[in-house]
C-alpha positions as CSV (number, residue, x, y, z in Angstrom):
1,X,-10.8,-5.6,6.9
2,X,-13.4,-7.5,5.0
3,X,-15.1,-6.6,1.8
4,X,-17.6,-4.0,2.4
5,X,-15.8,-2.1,5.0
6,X,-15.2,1.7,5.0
7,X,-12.1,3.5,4.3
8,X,-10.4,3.6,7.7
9,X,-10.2,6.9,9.0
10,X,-6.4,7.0,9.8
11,X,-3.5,9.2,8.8
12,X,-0.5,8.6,7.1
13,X,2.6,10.7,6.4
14,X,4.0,11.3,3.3
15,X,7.0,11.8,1.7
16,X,7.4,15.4,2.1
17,X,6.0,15.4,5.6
18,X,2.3,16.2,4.8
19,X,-0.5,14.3,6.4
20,X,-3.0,12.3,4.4
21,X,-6.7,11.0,6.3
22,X,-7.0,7.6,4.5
23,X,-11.0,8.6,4.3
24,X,-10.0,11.4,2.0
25,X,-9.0,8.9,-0.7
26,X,-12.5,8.8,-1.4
27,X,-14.1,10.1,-4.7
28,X,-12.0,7.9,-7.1
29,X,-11.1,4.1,-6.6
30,X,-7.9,3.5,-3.9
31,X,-5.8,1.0,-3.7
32,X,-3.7,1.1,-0.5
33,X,-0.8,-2.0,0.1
34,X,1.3,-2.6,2.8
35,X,4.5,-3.8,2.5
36,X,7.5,-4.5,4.7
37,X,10.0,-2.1,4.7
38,X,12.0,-0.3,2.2
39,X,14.9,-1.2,-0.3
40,X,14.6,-4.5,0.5
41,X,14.0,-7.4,-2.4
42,X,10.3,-8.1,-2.3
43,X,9.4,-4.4,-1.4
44,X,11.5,-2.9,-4.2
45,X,10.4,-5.2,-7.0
46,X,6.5,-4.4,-5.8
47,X,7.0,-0.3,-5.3
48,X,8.6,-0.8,-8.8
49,X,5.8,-2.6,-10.4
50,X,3.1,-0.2,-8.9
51,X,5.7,2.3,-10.6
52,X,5.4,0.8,-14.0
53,X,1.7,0.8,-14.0
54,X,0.9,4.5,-12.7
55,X,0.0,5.7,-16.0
56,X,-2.5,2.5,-16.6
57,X,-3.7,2.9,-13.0
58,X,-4.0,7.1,-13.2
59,X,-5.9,6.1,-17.0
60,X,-8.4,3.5,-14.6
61,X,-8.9,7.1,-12.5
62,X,-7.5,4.9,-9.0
63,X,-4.9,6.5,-6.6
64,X,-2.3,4.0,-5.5
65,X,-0.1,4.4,-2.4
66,X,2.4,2.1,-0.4
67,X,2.9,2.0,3.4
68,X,5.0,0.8,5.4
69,X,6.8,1.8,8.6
70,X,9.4,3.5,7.6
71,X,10.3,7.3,8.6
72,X,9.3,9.3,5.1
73,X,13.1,10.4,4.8
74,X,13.9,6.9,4.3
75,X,11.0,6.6,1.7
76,X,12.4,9.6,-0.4
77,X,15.9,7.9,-0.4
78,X,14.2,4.4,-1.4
79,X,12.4,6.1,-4.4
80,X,15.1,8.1,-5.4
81,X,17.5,4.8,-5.5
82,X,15.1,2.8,-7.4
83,X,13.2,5.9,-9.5
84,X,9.8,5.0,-8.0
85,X,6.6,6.7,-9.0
86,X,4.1,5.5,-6.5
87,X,3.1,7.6,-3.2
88,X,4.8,6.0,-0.6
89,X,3.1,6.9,2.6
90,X,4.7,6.7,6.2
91,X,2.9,4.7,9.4
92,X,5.3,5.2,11.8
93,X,2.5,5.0,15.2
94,X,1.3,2.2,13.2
95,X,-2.3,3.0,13.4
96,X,-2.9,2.4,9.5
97,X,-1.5,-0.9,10.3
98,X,-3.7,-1.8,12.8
99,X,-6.7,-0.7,11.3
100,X,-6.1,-3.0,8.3
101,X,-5.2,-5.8,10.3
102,X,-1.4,-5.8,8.4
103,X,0.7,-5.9,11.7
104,X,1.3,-9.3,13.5
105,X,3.8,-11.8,14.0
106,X,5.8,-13.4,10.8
107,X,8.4,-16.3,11.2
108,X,11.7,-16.0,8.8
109,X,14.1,-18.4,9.5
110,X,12.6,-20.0,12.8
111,X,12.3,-16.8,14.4
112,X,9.3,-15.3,15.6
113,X,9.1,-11.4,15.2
114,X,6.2,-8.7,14.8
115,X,6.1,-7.2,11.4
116,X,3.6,-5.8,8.5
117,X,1.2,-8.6,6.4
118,X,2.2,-7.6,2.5
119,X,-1.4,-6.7,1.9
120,X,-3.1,-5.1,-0.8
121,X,-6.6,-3.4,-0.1
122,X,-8.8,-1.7,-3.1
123,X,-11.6,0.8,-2.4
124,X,-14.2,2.1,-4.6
125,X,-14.6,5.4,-5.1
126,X,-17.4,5.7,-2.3
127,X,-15.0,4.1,0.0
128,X,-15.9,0.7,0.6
129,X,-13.4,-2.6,0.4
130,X,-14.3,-4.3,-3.1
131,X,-11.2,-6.9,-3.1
132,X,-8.7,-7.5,-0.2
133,X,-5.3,-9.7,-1.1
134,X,-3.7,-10.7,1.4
135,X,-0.1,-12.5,1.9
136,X,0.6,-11.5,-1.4
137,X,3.2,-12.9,-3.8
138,X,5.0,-9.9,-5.1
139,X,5.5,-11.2,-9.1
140,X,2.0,-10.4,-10.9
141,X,0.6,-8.8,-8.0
142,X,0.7,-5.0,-9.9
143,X,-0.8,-6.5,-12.9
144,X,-3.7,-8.7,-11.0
145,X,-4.8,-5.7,-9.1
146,X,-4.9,-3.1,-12.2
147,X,-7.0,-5.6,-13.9
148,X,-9.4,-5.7,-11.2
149,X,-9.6,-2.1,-11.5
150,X,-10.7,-2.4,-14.9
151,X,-13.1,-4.8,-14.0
152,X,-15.1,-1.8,-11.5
């Protein structure tokens, strides 16, 4: 995804089994991230700051939501563990993914594996990519993209 580019039209499912079209987000500014998978250090400490910052990003008028692979049961036992906030949204065909270009091979330790890009993505409210961050670094990352919110 480069700046410019439409709202995919994917779906997504959420925590309580519902399905969400990505295209619908439309109407209000949307910021969409991708991270790797839940509960774990990096994931939790991002889901958390998104979680801080709801109010500031529902006062801005933008919907956040977090994806990753996992199954949506998984997702409500993550939040309830950590007392997260954000909509945490479920890609388990991985379509999202691969619309947004977040799923491709990662190295940890020398090994070689297939995984999600952490990857941020915010829309304006008429659906186009304004800002795109990309192998994000999880401290500041909240922060950086509520102010570039603001700045819309």
């Amino acid at each position: 995804m480069t700046e410019g580019d439409a709202l995919p039209d994917v779906t997504v499912t959420l925590v309580d089994g519902a399905t969400l079209r990505l295209a619908d987000l439309k109407g209000a500014p949307a910021i969409v991230y991708f991270y790797p998978k839940d509960d774990t250090p990096g994931c939790t400490r991002e889901a958390r700051d998104f979680s801080d910052l709801g109010e500031a990003f529902a006062a801005a008028g933008a919907t956040v939501i977090g994806i990753s692979k996992d199954a949506p049961e998984r997702h409500v036992k993550f939040a309830a563990k950590h007392g997260l906030t954000v909509r945490l949204a479920s890609d388990v065909d991985g379509s999202a993914c691969d619309a947004f270009g977040t799923w491709g091979e990662k190295q940890l330790y020398g090994k070689t594996y297939m995984g999600i890009e952490r990857a941020t993505f915010l829309f304006a409210a008429d659906g186009t990519l304004t800002k795109a961050w990309r192998k994000v670094k999880v401290p500041g990352h909240a922060e950086s993209v509520l102010a570039a919110v603001r700045a819309r």
